[in-house]
C-alpha positions in Angstrom: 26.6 9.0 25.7 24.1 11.6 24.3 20.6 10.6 23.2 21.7 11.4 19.8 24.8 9.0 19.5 22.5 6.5 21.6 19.5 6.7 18.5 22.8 6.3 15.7 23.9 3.1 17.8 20.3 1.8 18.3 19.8 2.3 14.6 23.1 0.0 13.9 22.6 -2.1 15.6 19.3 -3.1 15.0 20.4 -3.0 11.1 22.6 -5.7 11.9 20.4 -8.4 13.9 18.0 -7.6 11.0 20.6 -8.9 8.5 22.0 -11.3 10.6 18.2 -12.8 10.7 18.2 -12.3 6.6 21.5 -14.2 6.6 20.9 -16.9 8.8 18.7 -19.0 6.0 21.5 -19.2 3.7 23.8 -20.5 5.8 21.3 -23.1 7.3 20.4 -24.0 3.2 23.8 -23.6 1.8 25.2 -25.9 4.4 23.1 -29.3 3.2 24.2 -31.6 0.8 23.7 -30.5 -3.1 21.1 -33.8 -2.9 19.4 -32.9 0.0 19.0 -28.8 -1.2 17.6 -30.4 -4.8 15.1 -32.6 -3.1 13.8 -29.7 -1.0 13.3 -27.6 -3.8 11.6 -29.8 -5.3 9.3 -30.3 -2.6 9.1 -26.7 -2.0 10.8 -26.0 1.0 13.1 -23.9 -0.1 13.4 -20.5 2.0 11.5 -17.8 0.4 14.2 -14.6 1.5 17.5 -15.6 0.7 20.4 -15.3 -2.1 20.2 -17.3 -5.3 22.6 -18.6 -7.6 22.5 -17.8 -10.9 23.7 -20.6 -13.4 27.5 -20.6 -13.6 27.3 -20.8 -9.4 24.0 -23.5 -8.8 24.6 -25.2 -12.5 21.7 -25.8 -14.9 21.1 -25.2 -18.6 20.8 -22.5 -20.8 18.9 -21.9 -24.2 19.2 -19.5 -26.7 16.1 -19.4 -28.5 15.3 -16.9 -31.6 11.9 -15.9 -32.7 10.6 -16.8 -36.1 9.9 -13.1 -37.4 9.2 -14.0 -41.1 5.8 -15.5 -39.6 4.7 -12.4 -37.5 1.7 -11.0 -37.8 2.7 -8.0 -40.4 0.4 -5.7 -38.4 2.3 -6.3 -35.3 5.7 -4.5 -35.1 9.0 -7.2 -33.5 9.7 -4.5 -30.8 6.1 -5.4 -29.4 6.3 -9.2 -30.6 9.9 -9.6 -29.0 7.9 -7.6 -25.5 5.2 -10.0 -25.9 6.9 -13.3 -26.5 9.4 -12.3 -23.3 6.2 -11.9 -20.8 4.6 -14.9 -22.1 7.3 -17.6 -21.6 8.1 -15.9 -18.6 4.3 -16.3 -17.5 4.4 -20.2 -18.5 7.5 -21.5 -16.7 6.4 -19.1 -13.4 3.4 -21.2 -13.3 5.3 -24.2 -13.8 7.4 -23.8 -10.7 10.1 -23.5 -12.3 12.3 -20.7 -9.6 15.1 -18.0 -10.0 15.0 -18.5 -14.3 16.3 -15.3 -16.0 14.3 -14.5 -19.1 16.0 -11.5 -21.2 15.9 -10.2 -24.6 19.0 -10.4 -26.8 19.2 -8.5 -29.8 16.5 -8.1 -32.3 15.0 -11.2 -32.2 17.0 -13.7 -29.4 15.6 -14.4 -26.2 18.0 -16.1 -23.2 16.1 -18.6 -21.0 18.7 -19.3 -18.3 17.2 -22.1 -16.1 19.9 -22.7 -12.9 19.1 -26.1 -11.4 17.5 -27.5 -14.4 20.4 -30.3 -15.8 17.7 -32.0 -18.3 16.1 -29.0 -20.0 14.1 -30.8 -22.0 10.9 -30.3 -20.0 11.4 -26.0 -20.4 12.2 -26.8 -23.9 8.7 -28.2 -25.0 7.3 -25.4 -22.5 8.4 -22.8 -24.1 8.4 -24.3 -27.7 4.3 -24.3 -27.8 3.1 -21.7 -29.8 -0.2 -23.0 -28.5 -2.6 -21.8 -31.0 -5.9 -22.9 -29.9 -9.0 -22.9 -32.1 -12.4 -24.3 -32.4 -13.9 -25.1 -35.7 -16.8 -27.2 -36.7 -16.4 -30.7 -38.0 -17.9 -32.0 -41.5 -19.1 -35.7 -41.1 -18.8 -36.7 -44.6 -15.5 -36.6 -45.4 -16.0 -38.7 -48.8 -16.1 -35.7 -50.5 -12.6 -34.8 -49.6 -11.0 -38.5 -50.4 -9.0 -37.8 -52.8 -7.4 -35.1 -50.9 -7.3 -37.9 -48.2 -5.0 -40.1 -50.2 -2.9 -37.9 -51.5 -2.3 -36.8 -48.2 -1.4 -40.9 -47.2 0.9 -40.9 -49.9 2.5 -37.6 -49.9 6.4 -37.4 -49.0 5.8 -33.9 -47.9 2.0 -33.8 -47.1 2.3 -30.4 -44.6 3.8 -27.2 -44.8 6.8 -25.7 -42.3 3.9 -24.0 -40.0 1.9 -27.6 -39.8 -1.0 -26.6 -42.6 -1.8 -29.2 -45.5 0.2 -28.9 -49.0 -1.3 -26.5 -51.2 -1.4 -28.6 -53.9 -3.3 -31.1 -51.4 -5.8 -28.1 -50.1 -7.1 -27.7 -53.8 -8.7 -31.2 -53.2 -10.3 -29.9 -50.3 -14.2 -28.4 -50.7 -14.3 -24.8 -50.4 -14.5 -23.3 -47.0 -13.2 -26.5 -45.6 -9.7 -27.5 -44.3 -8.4 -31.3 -43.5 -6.7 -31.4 -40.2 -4.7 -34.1 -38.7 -5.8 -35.5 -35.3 -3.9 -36.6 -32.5 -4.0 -40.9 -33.4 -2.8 -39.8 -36.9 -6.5 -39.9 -38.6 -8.1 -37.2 -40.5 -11.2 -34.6 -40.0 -12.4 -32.0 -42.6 -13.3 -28.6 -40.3 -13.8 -25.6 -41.4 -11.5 -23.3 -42.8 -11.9 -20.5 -40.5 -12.0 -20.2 -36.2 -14.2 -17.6 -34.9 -13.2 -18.5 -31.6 -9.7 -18.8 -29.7 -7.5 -18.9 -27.5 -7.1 -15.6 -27.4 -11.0 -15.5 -25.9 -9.9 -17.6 -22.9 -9.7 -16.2 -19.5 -8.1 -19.3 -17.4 -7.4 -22.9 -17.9 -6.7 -25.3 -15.4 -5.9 -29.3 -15.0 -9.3 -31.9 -14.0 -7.4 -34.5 -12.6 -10.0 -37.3 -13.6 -11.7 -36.3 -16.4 -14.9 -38.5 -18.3 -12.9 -40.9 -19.8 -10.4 -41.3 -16.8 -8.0 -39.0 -18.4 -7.2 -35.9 -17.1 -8.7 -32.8 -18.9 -8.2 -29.2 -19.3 -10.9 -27.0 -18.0 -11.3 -23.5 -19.4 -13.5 -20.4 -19.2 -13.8 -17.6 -21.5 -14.0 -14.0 -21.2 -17.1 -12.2 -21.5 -16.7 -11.0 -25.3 -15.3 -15.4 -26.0 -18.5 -16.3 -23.9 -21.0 -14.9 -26.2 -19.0 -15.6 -29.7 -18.8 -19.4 -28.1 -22.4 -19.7 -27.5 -23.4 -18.4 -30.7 -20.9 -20.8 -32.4 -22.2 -24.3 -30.1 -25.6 -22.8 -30.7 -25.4 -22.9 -34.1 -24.3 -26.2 -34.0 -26.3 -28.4 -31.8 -25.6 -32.0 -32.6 -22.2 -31.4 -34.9 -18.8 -32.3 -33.7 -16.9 -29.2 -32.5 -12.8 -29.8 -33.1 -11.0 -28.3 -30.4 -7.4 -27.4 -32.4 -4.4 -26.9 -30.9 -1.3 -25.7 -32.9 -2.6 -27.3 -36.2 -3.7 -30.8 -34.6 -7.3 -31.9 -33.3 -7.1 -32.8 -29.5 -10.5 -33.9 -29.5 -14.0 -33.7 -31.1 -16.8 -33.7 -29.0 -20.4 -33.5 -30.1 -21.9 -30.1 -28.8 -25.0 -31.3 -27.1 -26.5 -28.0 -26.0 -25.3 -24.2 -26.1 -22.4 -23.3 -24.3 -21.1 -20.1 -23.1 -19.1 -20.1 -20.1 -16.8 -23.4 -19.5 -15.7 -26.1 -21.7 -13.1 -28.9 -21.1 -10.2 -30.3 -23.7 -9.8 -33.8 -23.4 -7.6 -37.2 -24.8 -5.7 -39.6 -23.6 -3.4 -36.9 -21.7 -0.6 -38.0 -19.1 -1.0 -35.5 -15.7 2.3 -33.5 -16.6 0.5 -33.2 -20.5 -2.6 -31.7 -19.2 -0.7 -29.5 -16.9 1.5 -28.0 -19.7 -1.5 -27.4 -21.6 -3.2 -25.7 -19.2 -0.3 -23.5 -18.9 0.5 -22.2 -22.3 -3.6 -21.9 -22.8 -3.8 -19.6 -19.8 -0.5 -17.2 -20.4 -1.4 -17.4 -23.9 -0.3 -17.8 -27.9 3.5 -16.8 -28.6 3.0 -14.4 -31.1 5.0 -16.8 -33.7 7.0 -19.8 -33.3 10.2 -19.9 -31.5 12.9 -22.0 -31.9 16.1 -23.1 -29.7 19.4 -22.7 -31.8 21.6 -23.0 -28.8 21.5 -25.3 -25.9 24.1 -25.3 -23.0 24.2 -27.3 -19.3 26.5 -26.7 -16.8 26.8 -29.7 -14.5 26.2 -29.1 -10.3 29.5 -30.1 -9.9 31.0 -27.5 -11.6 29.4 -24.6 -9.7 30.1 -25.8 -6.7 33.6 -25.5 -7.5 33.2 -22.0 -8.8 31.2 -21.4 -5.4 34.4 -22.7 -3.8 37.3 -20.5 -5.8 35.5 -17.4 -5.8 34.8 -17.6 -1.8 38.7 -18.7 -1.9 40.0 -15.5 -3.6 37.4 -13.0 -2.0 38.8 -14.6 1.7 42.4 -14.0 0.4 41.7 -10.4 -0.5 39.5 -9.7 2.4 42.3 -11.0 4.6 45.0 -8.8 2.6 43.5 -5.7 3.1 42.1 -5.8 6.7 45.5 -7.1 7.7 47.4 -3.8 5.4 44.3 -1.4 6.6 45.2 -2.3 10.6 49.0 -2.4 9.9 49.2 1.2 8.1 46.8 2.8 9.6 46.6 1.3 13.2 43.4 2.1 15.4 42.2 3.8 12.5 42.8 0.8 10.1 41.1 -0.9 12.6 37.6 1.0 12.4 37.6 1.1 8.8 38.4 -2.9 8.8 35.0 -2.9 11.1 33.0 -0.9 8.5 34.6 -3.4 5.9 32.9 -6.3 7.3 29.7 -4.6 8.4 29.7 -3.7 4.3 29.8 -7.4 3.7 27.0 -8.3 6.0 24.6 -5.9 5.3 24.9 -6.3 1.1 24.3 -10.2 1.5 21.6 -9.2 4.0 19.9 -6.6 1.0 20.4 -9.1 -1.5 18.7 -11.6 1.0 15.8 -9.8 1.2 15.1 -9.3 -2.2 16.1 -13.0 -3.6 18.9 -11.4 -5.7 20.6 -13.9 -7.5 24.1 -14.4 -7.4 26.6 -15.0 -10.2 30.6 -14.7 -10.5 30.3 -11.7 -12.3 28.1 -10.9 -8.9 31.0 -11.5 -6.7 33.3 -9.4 -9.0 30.6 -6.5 -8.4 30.5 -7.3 -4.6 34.4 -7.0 -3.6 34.5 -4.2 -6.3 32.0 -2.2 -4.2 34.1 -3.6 -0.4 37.2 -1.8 -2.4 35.5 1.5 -2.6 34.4 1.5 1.0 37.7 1.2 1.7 38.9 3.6 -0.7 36.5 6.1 0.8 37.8 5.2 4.5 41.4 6.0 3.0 40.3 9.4 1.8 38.6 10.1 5.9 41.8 9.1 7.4 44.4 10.8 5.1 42.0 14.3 5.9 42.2 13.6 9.3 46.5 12.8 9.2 46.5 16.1 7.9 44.8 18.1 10.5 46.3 16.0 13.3 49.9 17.5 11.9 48.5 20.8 12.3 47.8 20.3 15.7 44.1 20.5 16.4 42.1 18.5 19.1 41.1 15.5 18.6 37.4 15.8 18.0 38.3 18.8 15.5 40.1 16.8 14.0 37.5 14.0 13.6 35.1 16.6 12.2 37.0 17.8 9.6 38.3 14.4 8.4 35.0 13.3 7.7 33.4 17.1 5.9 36.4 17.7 3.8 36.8 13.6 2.4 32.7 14.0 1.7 32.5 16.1 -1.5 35.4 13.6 -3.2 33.4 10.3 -1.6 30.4 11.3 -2.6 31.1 12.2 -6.1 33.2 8.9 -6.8 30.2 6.4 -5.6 28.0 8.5 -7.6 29.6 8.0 -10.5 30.6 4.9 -10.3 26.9 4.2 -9.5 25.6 6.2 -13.0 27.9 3.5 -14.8 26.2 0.7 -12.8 22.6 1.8 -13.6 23.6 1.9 -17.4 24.8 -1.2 -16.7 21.5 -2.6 -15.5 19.5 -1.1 -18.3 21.0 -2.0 -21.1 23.2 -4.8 -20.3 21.8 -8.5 -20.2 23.0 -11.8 -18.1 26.4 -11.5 -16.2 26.6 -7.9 -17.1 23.6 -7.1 -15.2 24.6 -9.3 -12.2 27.7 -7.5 -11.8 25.5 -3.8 -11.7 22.7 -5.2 -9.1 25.9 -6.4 -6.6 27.5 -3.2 -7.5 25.0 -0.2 -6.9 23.9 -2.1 -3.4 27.4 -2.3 -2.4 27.9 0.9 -3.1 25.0 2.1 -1.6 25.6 0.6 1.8 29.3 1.6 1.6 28.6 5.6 1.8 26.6 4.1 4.8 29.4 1.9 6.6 32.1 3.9 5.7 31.2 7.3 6.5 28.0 7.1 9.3 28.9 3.6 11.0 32.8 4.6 11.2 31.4 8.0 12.7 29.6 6.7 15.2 32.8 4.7 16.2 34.7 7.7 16.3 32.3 9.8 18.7 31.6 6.7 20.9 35.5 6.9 21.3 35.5 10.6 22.2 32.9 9.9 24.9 35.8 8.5 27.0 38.0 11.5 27.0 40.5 9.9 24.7 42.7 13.0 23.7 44.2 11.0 20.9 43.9 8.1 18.6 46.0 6.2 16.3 46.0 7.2 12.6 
């Protein structure tokens, strides 16, 4: 064997312990019980490299939610918004552990949160639905002046607006510069009207696990520009109440007892999983408007499982169909090629492994598409090399040949079919984009297994004198 054959063999096979290693965890996670997977993920055990599976393969739920554009910002253009709102509930449910979600846009204004895994989504749903508007505004004590506005508020049918503000015929009541705002036990607290500090001046937020009052709290600090406008504001304020607001309601109202720039805390009568959710859409930050879900779908465990179960059943049938007709046909030949087949198989699973790739059924239909062009592209090698054999040449001629004259016409059909993929990926959304990702891998490795593993075959076999071999 010469050194350079021996480097091509070294090179394969060390390709495929590597993705038998990458493999090796999905077989040892996919082989559990569903219940014992589910209560490893939650505990966090679940293996970091290794497929996923998207939602119509693991089950889970699915919401289509659609952003409220009529109460955007008019300086703030949707393309940006829709950008915006995408990156921010992707930011929240990352940091609520929630794994392998697919957040894409749909449309002009649509975002798809699929959540595989997740049968009661009512937990993402309040998540995601927080526009979490946070604002601090100064409390005035003597609220007799804004009684009247008070009552009529009690005895309103309609006493708020759609985005959560007071009536405007109740707000006329109110002293100017001055707003009434419900708090969280139902009461009522005149603030003013305006918030020179927000959320949007925070720089992190986390969860104090027993706060003052034996609740937890919400600890946050401010960014260097929110630091300053915060102390002026608490400086200003010594001994007044300062209302900490979140999307239109008082969470609490402590009394500022010295100037503060740096670090305050949010708290109330907060369950752990409360404080935690605040903490989380305070620190990714304020949708740029509200969102709401106008479709809701959940796709039971059960049912991917069996989808899990008849799409490995009709890849195993075709898989089987061709090796069998590839060594049949095409004999030693066949044979080779049905070796490159496999290897194809192996080291796609092993590259989707590696990068956590999730799986769907439009995934598998991408995968087997891409195992049939690496055979069609072992068909086109043999078929050359039939055609010098009948012309007589040696053996390793006509090895050579086969494989330069078939390139050109492989080359150019993965390509291609590799431009349609990428456009694919780009522009398409859910399954669509599945189907590309299996796709352009598959047919990446497949101009690797079918035309520089099947090559090294071929010279391995021509190291032993063989002065023919069966096409």
């Amino acid at each position: 064997m010469s050194n350079k054959l021996a480097v091509k063999w070294g090179l394969i096979i060390a390709i495929l312990l590597g993705s038998v290693y990458l493999i090796y965890p999905n077989y040892k996670w996919y082989s559990k019980p569903l219940a014992d997977r589910e209560q490893l993920d939650t505990l966090g055990e679940r293996p970091k490299r290794m497929l996923n599976l998207g939602l119509d393969l693991r089950g889970g739920s699915s919401l289509l939610l659609e952003l409220e554009v009529a109460k955007l910002n008019t300086s703030e253009p949707l393309n940006e918004a829709m950008q915006r709102a995408v990156e921010i509930i992707r930011n929240r449910i990352d940091q609520y552990g929630l794994a392998e979600t697919q957040i894409t846009r749909q449309g002009d204004k649509w975002i798809m949160v699929q959540l595989p895994g997740v049968s009661n989504p009512q937990r993402a749903e309040e998540l995601i639905g927080k526009t979490a508007m946070l604002e601090f505004r100064i409390v005035k004590e003597d609220i007799s002046v804004a009684q009247a506005a008070i009552e009529a508020l009690e005895n309103s049918d309609k006493p708020f607006d759609d985005e959560g503000n007071v009536a405007p015929e109740i707000a006329k009541l109110v002293p100017a510069g001055y707003q009434l705002m419900r708090t969280k036990d139902g009461s009522y607290n005149l603030v003013t009207d305006t918030a020179t500090v927000t959320g949007a001046d925070l720089e992190t937020a986390r969860v104090v696990m027993m706060g003052e009052n034996g609740y937890p709290e919400v600890s946050f600090s401010f960014k260097a520009e929110g630091s300053k406008k915060f102390g002026q504001l608490t400086g200003a304020n010594i001994g007044k109440r300062l209302a900490i607001v979140l999307d239109n309601t008082i969470q609490s109202a402590p009394t500022v007892q010295s100037r503060i720039t740096q670090q305050g805390r949010i708290s109330g009568t907060f369950s752990p999983d409360e404080a935690r959710q605040l903490a989380i859409v305070l620190k990714a930050g304020a949708l740029p408007a509200p969102v709401k879900i106008i479709e809701k779908k959940t796709i039971g465990p059960t049912l991917g499982e069996d989808s899990i179960k008849s799409g490995l059943f009709a890849s195993g049938i075709a898989l089987l169909l061709i090796l069998l007709f590839m060594a049949v046909y095409y004999k030693a030949a066949g044979v080779i090629a049905d070796i490159a087949l496999l290897l194809n198989f192996v080291f796609t699973v092993a590259i989707m492994s590696y990068f956590s790739a999730t799986l769907t059924l439009p995934g598998i239909a991408g995968m087997i598409l891409s195992l049939a062009m690496a055979i069609d592209a072992n068909v086109l090698i043999i078929e050359r090399m039939r055609e010098e054999k009948l012309l007589g040449k040696p053996v390793y001629e006509i090895i050579n040949l086969g494989y330069d004259k078939a390139w050109s016409a492989i080359f150019d059909s993965n390509i291609t079919t590799m431009i349609v993929g990428a456009c694919l990926l780009q522009f398409g959304t859910g399954p669509v984009k599945g189907f590309a990702v299996t796709l352009i891998i598959g047919l990446g490795v497949s101009l690797f297994t079918a035309v520089f593993v099947t090559r090294a075959i071929y010279e391995l076999i021509l190291t032993s004198n063989t002065k023919e071999i069966s096409l």
